[in-house]
N, C-alpha and C positions, 0 to 999 in steps of 0.2 A: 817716686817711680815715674812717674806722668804727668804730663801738663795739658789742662782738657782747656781752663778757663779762655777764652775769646780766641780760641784756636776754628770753632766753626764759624765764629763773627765774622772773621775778616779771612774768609775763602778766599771769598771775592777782592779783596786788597790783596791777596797773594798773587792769587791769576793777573792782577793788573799789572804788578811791580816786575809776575814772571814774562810778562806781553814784552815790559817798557825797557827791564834790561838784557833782555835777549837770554834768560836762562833756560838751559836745554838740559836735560840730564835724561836718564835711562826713558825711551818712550819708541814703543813698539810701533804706534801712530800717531800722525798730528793732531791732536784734539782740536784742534782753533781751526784748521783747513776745513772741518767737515760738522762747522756748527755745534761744538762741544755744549755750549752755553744754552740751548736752542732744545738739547735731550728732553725728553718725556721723563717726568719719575713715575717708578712704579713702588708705591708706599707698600711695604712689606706687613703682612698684619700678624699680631701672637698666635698661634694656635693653643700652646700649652707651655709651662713651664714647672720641671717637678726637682725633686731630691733637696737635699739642704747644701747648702757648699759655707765653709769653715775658710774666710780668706786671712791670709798673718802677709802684710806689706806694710804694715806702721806699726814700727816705726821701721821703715825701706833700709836706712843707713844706721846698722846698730853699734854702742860704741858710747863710750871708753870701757862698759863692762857688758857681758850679757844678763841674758832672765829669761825671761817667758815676755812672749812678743807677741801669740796673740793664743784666744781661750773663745771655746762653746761648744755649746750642745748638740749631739749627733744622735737623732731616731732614727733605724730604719736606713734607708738609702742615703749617705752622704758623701763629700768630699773636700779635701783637704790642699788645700792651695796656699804656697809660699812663698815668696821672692823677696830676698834679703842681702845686703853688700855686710860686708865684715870689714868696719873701719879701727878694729882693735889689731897691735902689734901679733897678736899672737894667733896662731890658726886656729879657729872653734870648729863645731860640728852644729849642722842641725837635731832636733833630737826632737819623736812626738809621742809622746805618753798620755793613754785612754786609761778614765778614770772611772770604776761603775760605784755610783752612788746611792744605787739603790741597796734593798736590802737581802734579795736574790741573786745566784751570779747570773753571769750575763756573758754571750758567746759572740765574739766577733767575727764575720767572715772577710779578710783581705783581698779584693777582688783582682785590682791595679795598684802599681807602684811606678813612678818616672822619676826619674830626676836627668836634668841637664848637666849639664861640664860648669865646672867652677872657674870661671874666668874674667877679667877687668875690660874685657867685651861686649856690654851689656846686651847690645845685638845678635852677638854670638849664640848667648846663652837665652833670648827669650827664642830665638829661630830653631836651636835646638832642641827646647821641649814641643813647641810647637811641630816639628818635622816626629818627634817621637808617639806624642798624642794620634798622630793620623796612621803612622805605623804599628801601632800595639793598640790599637781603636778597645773601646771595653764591649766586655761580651755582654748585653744586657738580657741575653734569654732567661728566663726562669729557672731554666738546669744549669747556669754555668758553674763552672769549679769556681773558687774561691782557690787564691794564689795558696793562701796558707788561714788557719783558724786558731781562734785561742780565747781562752773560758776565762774570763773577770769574776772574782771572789766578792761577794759583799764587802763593800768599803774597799778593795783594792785598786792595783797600780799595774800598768803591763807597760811597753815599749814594741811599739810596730817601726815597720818599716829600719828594722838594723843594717840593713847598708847603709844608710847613712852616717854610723859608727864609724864606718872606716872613710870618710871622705871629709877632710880635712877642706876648709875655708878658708885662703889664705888671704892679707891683709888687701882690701881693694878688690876683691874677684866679688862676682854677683853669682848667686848658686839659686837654683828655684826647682821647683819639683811640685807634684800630684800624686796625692794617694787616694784612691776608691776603695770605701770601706761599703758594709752592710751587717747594721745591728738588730740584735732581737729587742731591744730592750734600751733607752738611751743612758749616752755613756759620754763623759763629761773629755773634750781633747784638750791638750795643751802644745802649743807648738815653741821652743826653747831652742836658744843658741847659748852651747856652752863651750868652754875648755875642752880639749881631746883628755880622754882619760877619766873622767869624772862620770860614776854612774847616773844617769840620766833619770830613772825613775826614784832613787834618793834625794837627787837636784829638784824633783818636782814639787819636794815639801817644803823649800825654802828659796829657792829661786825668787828674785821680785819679777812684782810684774813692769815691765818698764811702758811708760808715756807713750800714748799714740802721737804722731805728728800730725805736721796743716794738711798733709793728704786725705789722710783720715780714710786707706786702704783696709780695713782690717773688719772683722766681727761677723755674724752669722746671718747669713741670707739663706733665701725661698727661690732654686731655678739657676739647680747648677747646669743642666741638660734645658736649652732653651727649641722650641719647633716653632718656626716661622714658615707662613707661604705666603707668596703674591697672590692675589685673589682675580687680578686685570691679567689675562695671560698678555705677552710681549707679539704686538703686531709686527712683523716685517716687512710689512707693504707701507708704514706709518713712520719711517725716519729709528734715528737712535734713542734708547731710550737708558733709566739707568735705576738700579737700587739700590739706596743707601743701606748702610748698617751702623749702629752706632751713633747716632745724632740727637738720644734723648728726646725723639718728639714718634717718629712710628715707633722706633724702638729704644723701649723705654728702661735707663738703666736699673737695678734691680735693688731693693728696699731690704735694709736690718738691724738688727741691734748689737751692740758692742757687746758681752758679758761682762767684760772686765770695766765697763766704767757704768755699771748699774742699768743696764738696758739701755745705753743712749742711741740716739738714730745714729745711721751710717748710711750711707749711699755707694757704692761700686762703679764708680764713674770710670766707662768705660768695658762695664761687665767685664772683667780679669776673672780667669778661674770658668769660666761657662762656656758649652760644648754647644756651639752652634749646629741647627739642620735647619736650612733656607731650602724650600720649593719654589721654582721659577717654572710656571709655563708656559706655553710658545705656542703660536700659530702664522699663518701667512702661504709664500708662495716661495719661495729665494733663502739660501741658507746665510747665518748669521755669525759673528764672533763674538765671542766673550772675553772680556778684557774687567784686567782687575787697576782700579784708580784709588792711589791713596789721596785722603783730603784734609786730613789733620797734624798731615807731619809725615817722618818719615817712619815707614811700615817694614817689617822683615820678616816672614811667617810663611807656613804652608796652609794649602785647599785643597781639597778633594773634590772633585767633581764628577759626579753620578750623569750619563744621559739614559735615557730611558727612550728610545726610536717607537714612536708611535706612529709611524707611518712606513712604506716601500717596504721592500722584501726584510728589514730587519725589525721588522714589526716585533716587539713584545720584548726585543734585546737590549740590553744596560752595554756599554762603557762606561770603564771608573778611568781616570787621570788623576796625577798628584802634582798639584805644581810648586815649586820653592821659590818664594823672593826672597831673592838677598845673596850672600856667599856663595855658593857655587856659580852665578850668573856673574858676576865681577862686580859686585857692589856689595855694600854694608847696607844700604838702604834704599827704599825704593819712596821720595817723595818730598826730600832733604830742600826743602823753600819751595815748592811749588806744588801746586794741585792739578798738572798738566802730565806729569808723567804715568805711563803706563805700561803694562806687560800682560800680553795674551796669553788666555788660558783654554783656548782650542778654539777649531770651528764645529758648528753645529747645523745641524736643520731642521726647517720650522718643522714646528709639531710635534717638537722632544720635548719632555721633560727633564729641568732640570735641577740635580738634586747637592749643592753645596755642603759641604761640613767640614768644620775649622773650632781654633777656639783664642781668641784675640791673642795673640802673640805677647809675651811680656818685652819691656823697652820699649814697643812699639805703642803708635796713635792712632786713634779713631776722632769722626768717624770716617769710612770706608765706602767706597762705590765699586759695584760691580757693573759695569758699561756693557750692551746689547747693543751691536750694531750691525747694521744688513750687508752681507757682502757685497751688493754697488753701491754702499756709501761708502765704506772702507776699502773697495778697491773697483774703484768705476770703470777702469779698463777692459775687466774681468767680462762684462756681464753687457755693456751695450755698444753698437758702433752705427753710425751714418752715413749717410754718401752725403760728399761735398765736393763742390769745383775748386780749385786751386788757383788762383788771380793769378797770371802770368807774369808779374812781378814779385810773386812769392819765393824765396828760396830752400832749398831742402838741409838737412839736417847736417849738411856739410860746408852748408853758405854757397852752393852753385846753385845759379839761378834756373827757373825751370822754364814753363813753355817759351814766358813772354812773346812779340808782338809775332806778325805773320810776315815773314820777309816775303820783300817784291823779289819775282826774280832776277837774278845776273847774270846774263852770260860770261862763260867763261874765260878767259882771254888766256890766245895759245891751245885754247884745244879746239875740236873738230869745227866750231862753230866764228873762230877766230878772223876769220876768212870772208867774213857776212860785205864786208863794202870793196871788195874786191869782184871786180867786174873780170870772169876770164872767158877769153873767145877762143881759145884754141879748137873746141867742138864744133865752135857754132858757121852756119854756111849763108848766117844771112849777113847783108850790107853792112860796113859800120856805119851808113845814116840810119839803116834799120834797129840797127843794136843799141845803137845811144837813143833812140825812139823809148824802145821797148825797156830801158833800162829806165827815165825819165818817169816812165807811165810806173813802172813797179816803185819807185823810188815816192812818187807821189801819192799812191795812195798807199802805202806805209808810211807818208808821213799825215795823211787824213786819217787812217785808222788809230794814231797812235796820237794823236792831235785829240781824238770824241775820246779815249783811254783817260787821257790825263785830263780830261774836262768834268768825266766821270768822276774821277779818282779828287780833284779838287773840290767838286761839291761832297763827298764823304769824308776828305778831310776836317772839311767847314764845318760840316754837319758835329762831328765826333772830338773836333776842336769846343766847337760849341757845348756841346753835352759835359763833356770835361772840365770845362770852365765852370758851369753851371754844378757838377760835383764837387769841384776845389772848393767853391765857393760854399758850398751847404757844410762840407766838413769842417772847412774852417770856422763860420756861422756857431757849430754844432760846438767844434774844442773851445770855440773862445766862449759861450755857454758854458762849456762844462767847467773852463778854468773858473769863470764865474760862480758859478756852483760849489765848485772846490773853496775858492777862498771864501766864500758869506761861510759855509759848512766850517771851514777851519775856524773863520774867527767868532762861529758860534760855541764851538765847541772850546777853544781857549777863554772865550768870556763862560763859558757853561763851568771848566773846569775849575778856575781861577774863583768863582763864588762856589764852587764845592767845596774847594780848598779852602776858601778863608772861613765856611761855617763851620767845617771839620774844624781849621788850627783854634777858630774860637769857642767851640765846642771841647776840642783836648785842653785849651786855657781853663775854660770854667770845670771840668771835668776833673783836671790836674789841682788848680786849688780847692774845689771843696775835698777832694780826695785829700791831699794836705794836711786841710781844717781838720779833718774828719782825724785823721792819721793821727794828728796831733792829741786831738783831743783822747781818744783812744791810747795812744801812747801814756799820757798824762796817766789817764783810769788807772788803765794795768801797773803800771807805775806803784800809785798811791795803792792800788788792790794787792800788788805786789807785797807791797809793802807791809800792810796789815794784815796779811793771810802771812807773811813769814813769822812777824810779831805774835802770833795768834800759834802756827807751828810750832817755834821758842818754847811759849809760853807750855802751850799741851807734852813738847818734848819733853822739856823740864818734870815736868808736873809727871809725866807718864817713866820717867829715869826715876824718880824717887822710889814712886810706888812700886815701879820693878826692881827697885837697889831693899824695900822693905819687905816687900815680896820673897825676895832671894835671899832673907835674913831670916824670915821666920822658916823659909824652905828648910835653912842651911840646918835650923836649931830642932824643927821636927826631924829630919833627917837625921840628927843626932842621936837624941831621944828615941825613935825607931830601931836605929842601929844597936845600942847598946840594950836594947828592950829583946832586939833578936837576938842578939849574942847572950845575953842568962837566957832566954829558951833555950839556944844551944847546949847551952852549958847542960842546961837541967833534962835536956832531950839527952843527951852525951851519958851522964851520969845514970839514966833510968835505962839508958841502954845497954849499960855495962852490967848494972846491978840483972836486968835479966836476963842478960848471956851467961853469965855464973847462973843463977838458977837452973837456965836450960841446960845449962850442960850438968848440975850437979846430978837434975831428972833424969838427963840422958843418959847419965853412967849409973843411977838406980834400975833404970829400967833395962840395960844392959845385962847387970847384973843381973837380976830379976829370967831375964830373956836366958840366959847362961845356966841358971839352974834348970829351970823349966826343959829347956834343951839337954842338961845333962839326966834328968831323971823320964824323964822320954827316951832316951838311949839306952836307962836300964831296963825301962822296961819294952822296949825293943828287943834287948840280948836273952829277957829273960823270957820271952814268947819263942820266940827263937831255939832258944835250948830244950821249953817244953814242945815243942812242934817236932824236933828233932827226936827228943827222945820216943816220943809217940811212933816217928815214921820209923826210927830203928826195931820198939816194939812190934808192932804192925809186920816191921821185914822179918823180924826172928819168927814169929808166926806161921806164919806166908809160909818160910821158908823149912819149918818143922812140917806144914802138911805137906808141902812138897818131897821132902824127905820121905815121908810118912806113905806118900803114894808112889813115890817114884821108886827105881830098884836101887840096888845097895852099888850100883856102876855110878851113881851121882852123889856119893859120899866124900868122894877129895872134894869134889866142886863145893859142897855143901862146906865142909873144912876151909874150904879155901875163901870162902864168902863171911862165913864167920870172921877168919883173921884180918880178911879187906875190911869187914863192918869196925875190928877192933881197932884196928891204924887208922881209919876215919874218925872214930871217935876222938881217939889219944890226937889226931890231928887239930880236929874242933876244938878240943879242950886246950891245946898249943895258939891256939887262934884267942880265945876269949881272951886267954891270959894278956897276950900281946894289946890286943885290945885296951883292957883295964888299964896297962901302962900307961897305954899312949893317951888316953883321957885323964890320965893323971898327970901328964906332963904336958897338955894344954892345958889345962886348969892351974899349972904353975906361971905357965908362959901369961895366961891372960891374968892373970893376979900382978904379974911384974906390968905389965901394959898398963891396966890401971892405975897404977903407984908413980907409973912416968906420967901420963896424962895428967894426975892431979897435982901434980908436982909443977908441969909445966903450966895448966889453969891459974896457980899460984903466982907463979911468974907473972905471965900476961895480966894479970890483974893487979901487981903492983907496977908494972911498966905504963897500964893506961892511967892508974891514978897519976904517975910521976908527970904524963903524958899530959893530963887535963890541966892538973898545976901549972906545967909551963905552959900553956894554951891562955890559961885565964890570966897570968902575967903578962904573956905578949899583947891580947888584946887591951888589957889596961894602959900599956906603953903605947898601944896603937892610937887607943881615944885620946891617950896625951897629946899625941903629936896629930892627930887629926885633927883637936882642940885648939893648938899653936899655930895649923896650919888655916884651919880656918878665919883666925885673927889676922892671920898674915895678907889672906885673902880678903878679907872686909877692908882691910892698911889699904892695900893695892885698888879695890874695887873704888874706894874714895880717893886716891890717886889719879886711879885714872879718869873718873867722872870730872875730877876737876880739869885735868888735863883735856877732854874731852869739853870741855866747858869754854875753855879756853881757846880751845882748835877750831869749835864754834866759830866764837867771837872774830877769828882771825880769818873763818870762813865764809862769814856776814862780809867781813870789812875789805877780803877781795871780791866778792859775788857784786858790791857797792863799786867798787872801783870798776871791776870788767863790763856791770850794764854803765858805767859814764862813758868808759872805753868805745862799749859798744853805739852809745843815743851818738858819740861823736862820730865814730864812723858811717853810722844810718843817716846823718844830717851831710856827710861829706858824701856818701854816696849820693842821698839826692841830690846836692848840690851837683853830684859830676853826672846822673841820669838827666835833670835838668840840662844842662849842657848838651849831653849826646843827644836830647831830644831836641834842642834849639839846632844843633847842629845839622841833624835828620832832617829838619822842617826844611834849613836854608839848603839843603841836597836835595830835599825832592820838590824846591823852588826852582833852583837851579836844573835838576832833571826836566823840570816842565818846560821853562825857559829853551834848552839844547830843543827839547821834544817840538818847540813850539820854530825854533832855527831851522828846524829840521823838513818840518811841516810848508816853512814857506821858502824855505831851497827846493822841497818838492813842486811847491808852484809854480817858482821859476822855472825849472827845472822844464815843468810839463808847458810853459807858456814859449821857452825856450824853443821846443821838439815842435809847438805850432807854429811859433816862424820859420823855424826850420820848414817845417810843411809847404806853410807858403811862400816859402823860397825856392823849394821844390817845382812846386804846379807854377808860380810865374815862369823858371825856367823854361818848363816843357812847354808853355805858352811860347816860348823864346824861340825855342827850339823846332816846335811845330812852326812859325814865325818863317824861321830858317829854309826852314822845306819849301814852303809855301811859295818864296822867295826864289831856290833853287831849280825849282820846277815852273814858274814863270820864267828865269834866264831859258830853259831850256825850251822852252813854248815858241820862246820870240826867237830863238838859232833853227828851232826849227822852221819857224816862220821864215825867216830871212833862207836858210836854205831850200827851202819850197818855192820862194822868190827867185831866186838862183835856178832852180831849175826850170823856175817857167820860162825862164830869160836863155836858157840852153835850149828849150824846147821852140819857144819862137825865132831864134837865132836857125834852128836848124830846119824850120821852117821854110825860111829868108833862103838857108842853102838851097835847098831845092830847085828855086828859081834863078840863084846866080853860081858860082863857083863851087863845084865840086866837093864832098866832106873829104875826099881823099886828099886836093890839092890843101885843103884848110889844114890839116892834118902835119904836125911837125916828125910823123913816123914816116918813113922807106915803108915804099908798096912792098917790098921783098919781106917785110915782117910780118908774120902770121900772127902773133898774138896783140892784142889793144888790151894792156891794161890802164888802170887808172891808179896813178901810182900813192900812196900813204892815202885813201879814202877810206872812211868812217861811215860806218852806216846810219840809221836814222835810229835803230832800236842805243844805237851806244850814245848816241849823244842825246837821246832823251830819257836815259834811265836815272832813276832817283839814285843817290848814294846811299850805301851804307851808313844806319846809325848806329848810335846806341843802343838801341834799343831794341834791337834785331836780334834773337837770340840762333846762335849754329847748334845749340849741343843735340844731343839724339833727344828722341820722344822718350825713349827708357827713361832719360834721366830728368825728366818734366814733371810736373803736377799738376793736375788739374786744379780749377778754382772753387773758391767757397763763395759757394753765396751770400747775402748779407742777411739773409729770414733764416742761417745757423746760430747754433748756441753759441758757438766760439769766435774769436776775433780776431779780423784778419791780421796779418802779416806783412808790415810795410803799405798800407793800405795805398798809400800815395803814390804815382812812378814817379821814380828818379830819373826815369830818361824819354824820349819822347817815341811815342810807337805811331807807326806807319797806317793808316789807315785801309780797312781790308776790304775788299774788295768783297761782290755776293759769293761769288764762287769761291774764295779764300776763307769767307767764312763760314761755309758749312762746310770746305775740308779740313779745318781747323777743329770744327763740332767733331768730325768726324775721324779723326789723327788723334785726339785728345777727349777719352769719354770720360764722364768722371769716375771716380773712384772711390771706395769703402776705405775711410780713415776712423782708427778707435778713438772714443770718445774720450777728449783730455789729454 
């Protein structure tokens, strides 16, 4: 059913192989991003554990026949847990029969009944009972009903749980199920897969018991209802933290004995069958999630989880939640090669209590983690944010660059300001010696003020050139450090790896062959034990066929001797029974008789009381009726005549009556004389029909012991036929059982030879994955050694560049010079006029023209303004970022400029502070 051995060994080998080949599967959150490895455990300790639990999983895969699969003892509070595949052609049934072996009956109460879908699913079906378990949860109050009850006879048999009668196990399906019983009294269970059709409580007097397997799932434990609590309640203010279940060291799996192989130990590796209640509690400041982590494999099960709000207005209030992994979420499994995947089971707040209940899912592995983690470790956006400046070479989330540098400004050419070296008189009423004076003088010191500008503006350059250099310089310092760092790091940890790996491969070498040795030698044992224990079988079987083939002989010949011992009792019962039904009935018709006279001479003298009562009442009336006469007048004389003559027609009537009478008892008394004369007529009959009767009876049974005689010879013929043929069958089922284990030591030696292989194979793959890992690691060097020339390809650039500037605004220093020169040479020229020739006559304009201009002149701001660089940024402040500092937790962005930026001036840079404040960015 399960595989536990070095499934929690090598967690840790899992998570690395899940790190190294990039395996992702169902995960709610990244474990690895937020220090998964780094959690806090919080060791879960017992509190109690009670009821008895009855578990049948061995033998898991039943087959080529059924039996009884697993057996024990149930006092009081227990339960019944099965999980079994049906590898036989034909669909079985489960079947479980409670046996009371004591010498009182004994009354069972059926509290729960579950069972899952019978399906070649295994996943399906342990998810299934599991989801059914938290839905039909058991009533454990002291009043609950009991599903159903039923009263065991001293020494009897009963059958629980009959739906499962009708639920067929078809070849390959896994089927599992839970029953909660409660007895007065203990009562012996059996748990059987049989045949459909076949009654199950008959099956359970001859059913075998069949072999546990290497799991060794089965037999009777103590703690089927286990209560755990964390005793460390879970900080929030103290990182992630986690509780295992299942790991055999807090939680310890739980101890019993087999019945069926004489009390042997058993172990539930993995507690299968027990009804978990885990208490988690909390405190802190900040609310938390709970997240379920499988660590043994892949898990598919449901959880309950209870909170209990010990704090804010829902003080004293529970929520319950159910959560299902696996099937309805779009997976079979939740954990399938890795120990990184996860799925959340709510959020909570510090200060709840929380209360788990589950009960290990069948198919599925342990052990399990239940992950506590603080809402800013699992979602740090959530909950903190900073103010940071944004480096003006940083780009925004679009790739458009934001503040960058502080443009000098430029006027614009073609609009209002376009016109600046154009000299116009048409307003003006002074001299043109006067105009070209005053134009000199403005011309000159806009080119002295703009001359200390850029003298200014050079020493800030230098300065900020300088500083910049002095940062290229420290970062580059710092990456070619850190590449340093990187590679001793790498090629410590490839020489670290590389002696891990070879003490492991020669650890798995000597590991592998004493495991070998061992294998061998052990094979050999069993072998030879084999051997001598079938020999020894043989010999007992033999020896135990005679004595039951002599056994069965002298059965056969008592049986005989019995039979024919009952049948003359019969006989002589039959005969004594005859002889006194004649008697009785001869008594019967004496006393009949007898009854008949008695009855007739009680009727005479009936008649004849009768007649004298009559004649007295007649006397009496003749009397009566003479005083009456006697007193009465001679007018009551007819009447008196006439009473007489009525008194005589009564009489003569009476006397017409007896007579009738006398007949008719004389003609019953003929009728019952012929009655008799048939009855003994017919007594006569029936009594030579039973003698004729018993005669054939005792001949047929003499023909019967003949032939019960023949048939039992014919039966001894056969019973020695078949022992020998059976002897035989043996022989020839020794001499394949010989052949299929050569079969089999050949195929066990070709398998190791090809596990050998895939192991040699494994090694030189996860050589070679080291080897890629180790390519990989120093392409990342490159890679990053790469990104620092690049760097400082970058800052020499801008070194270049600023170069350029520096350069460009010296050409413009020395034009300006030279045009300053120029004009001093106009100004003492016109000086010079003063004292000789006229500016008019100098002049190649006509006096009749009013305006003097000076035709394509450039002013002194345009031909000393710095150009546009790169580095100048136009877009709006909207679309800008302020900078991060470097004393933040995060790291800049392009840290180096790609272009060279213009040096800012005092006042450009506090309107820059002040165009661009920083701003509140979430943290990550």
């Amino acid at each position: 059913m399960f595989s536990y051995k070095s499934r929690y060994c090598v967690a840790a080998a899992m998570a690395a192989m899940a790190a190294l080949t990039g395996h992702v599967e169902a995960r709610d959150i990244d474990l690895q991003s937020i220090g998964y490895f780094q959690f806090s455990p919080l060791p879960p300790t017992l509190v109690s554990q009670t009821d008895t639990l009855l578990l049948s999983d061995s033998p898991e895969y039943v087959g080529p026949v059924g039996g009884t699969l697993s057996a024990g003892t149930i006092n009081g509070n227990g339960r019944i847990y099965f999980y079994h595949v049906n590898e036989m052609d034909q669909p079985h049934k489960i079947a479980i029969v409670l046996e009371n072996q004591t010498a009182y009956p004994n009354t069972v109460h059926v509290m729960r009944q579950l069972k899952s879908v019978a399906t070649p699913d295994y996943f399906a079906a342990g998810r299934d009972l599991s989801r059914k378990d938290l839905e039909q949860p058991l009533n454990e109050s002291p009043n609950a009903r009991p599903l159903y009850s039923l009263s065991i006879p001293p020494q009897g048999r009963k059958l629980i749980f009959s739906d499962l009668e009708q639920t067929p196990v078809y070849q390959d399906a896994l089927f599992t199920g839970i029953v909660d019983i409660k007895t007065e009294a203990p009562v012996f269970a059996r748990v059987m897969m049989l045949p459909m059709g076949i009654d199950a409580v008959d099956a359970s007097h001859w059913a075998k018991n069949l072999p546990i397997d290497e799991i060794q799932l089965r037999g009777t434990y103590t703690g089927s209802k286990r209560n755990m609590e964390v005793t460390t309640p879970f900080d929030t203010t103290l990182g992630g933290a986690f509780v295992e279940i299942g790991n055999d060291r807090e939680d310890m799996f739980i101890n019993g004995v087999d019945e069926m192989q004489n009390k042997a130990f058993v172990r539930d590796r993995g507690n299968y069958g027990v009804s978990y209640t885990l208490k988690i509690p909390t405190k802190g400041n900040e609310p938390f999630r709970l997240y379920f982590n499988p660590l043994g494999g892949p898990y598919s099960g449901s959880f309950t989880v209870k909170a209990l709000h010990q704090q804010g207005a829902r003080r004293g209030q529970t929520d319950t939640r159910t959560y299902h992994i696996g099937g309805a979420d779009g997976i079979s499994a939740l954990g399938d090669g890795t120990i990184l995947d996860s799925r959340i089971m709510g959020n909570y707040n510090a200060g709840d209590l929380l209360t788990l209940n589950f009960m290990p899912a069948g198919a599925s592995n342990l052990p399990i983690r239940f992950l506590l983690i603080p809402e800013s470790l699992a979602n740090p956006q959530k909950h903190q944010t900073i103010a940071v400046n944004v480096p003006k070479d940083v780009k925004d989330s679009l790739g458009h660059p934001t503040q960058g540098a502080t443009q000098i400004p430029v006027g614009p050419i073609g609009g209002k300001d376009s016109n600046k070296g154009t000299v116009d008189t048409t307003k003006s009423t002074l001299t043109p010696s006067k105009q070209a004076e005053n134009i000199a003088h403005e011309e000159t010191k806009k080119l002295s003020d703009k001359a200390a500008a850029e003298a200014k503006k050079e020493a800030q350059l230098k300065k900020s050139k300088e500083a910049e250099e002095t940062l290229a310089r420290k970062k580059a310092e710092e990456a070619k450090l850190a590449a340093e760092k990187a590679e001793m790091a790498r090629k410590a940890a490839e020489a670290k790896h590389a002696e891990i790996e070879r003490k492991m491969a020669e650890k798995a070498e000597a590991d592998r062959k004493a495991a070998e040795l061992k294998a061998a030698q052990e094979a050999q044992a069993a072998k030879e034990k084999a051997a001598l224990e079938a020999k020894k079988a043989e010999e007992m079987r033999q020896a135990e066929e005679a004595k039951r083939i002599e056994a069965a002989r002298k059965a056969e010949l008592e049986r005989q001797a019995e039979k024919a011992r009952k049948t003359e009792e019969v006989r002589k019962a039959e005969l004594a029974r005859i002889e006194a039904a004649r008697k009785a009935e001869a008594e019967r018709v004496e006393a009949a008789r007898k009854a008949e006279a008695a009855r007739i001479a009680a009727e005479e003298r009936r008649l004849e009381e009768e007649r004298r009562i009559e004649a007295a009442r007649v006397e009496a009336a003749r009397k009566a009726e003479e005083a009456r006469k006697a007193a009465e007048a001679k007018a009551r004389f007819e009447a008196q005549r006439a009473a007489e003559k009525a008194a005589l027609e009564a009489k003569r009537a009476e006397e017409e009556r007896l007579a009738a009478e006398a007949k008719a008892r004389l003609e019953a008394q003929r009728i019952e004389a012929a009655r008799k004369a048939e009855e003994a007529r017919r007594a006569e009959e029936a009594r030579k029909a039973e003698e004729a009767r018993i005669e054939a009876a005792r001949k047929a049974e003499e023909a019967r012991l003949a032939a019960e005689a023949k048939r039992a010879e014919e039966v001894r013929k056969a019973e020695e036929a078949r022992i020998e043929a059976a002897r035989k069958a043996e022989q020839a089922r020794l001499a394949e059982e010989a052949r299929k284990a050569e079969q089999e030591r050949l195929a066990a030696e070709r398998a190791e030879a090809e596990r050998q292989a895939a192991e040699a194979r494994r090694i030189a793959e996860e050589r070679y994955q080291a080897h890629l890992e180790a390519e990989r690691k120093a392409e990342a060097a490159r890679q990053q050694a790469l990104a620092q020339a690049e760097i400082e390809r970058k800052a020499k650039e801008r070194a270049e560049a600023i170069q350029r500037v520096k350069e460009q605004q010296e050409n413009a220093r020395r034009r300006a010079e030279l045009a300053r020169q120029q004009i001093e040479a106009e100004r003492k020229a016109a000086q010079a006029a003063k004292t000789g020739p006229s500016f008019n006559e100098l002049d190649d304009i006509h006096e009749d023209t009013p305006n003097v201009t000076i035709p394509n002149a450039v002013s002194i701001d345009e031909l000393t303004k710095p150009r546009p660089t790169a580095s100048q940024n136009t877009r709006r402040r909207d679309q800008r970022q302020p900078q991060v500092p470097q004393d933040q937790q995060y790291v800049q962005v392009n840290p180096m400029p790609t272009a060279p930026i213009a040096p800012l001036a005092p006042q450009n840079e506090q309107q820059s502070e002040e165009q661009n404040p920083p701003r509140i960015y979430p943290l990550g």
